[in-house]
C-alpha positions in Angstrom: 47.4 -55.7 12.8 51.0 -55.0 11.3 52.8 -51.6 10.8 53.1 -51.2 7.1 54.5 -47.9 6.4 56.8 -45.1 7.7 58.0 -42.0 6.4 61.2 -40.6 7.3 62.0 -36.8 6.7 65.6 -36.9 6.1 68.6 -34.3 5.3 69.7 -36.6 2.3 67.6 -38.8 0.6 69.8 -40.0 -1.8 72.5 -40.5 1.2 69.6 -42.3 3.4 68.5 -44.3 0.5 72.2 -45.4 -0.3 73.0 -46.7 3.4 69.7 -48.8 3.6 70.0 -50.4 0.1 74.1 -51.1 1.1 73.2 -52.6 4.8 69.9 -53.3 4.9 68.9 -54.8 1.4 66.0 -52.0 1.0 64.7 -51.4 -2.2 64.2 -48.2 -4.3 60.7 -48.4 -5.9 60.2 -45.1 -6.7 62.0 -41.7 -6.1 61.7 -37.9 -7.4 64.8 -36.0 -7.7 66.9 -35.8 -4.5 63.5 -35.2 -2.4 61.4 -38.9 -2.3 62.0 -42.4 -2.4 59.8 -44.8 -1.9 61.7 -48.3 -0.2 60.8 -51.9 0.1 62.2 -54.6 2.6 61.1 -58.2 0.8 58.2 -58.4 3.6 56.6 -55.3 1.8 56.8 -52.9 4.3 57.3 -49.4 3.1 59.4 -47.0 3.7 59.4 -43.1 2.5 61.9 -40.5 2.7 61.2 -37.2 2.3 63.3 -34.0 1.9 63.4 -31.9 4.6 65.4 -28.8 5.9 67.6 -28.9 9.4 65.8 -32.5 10.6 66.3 -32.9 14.1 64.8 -36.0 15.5 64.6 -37.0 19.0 67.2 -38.2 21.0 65.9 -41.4 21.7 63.7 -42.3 18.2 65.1 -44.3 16.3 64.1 -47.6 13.4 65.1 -50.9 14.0 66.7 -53.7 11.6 66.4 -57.5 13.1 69.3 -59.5 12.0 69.0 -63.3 11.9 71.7 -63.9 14.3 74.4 -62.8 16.6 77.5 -62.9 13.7 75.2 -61.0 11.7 75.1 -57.6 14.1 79.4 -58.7 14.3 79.9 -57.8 11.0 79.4 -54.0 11.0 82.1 -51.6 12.2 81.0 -49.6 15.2 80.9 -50.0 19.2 80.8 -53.5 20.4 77.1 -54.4 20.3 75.8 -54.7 24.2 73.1 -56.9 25.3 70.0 -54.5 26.1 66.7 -56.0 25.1 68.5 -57.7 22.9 72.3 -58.0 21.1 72.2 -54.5 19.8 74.2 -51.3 18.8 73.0 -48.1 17.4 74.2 -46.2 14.4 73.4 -42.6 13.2 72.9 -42.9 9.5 73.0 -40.9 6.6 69.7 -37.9 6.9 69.4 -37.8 10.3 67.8 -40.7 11.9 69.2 -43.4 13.8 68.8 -47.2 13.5 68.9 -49.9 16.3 70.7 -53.3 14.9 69.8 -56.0 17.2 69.2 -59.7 17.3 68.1 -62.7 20.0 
């Protein structure tokens, strides 16, 4: 069995859509207005973002982004990356959420 889909309600769509095409090569398929879009990684998994008003999500949730190796989680500007269950850092994006970079 394999996770296929996820929908995100988000502050700004258009911000949260923006940040995950830039640094995470997600795909726009479909969007209406500033309040959906519809996103695909090239393994086909969805991802959905919906408009929504004062999101708070919990402290700990966040979505994760595998990268293929080490120099890859290097290249982005935050915190060093710490070893954890993996080479990983966190980053609040865009909407709301937060997403986990990590890699072996």
């Amino acid at each position: 069995m394999q996770l296929n889909h996820l929908n995100l309600t988000v502050n700004d769509v258009e911000a949260s859509r923006e940040f995950l095409e830039k640094y995470f090569d997600m795909k726009c398929v479909n969007s209406r207005g500033k309040g959906f879009a519809a996103m695909f990684d090239d393994n086909q998994f969805v991802l959905t973002l919906m408009k929504g008003k004062d999101v708070q999500y919990p402290k700990t949730f966040h979505i994760g982004f595998p990268q293929v190796n080490r120099e890859k989680v290097d290249g982005y500007e935050v915190d060093p990356p710490i070893e954890s269950h993996g080479y990983t850092f966190y980053v609040k994006a865009p909407g709301g959420f937060t997403v986990e970079v990590l890699s072996d």
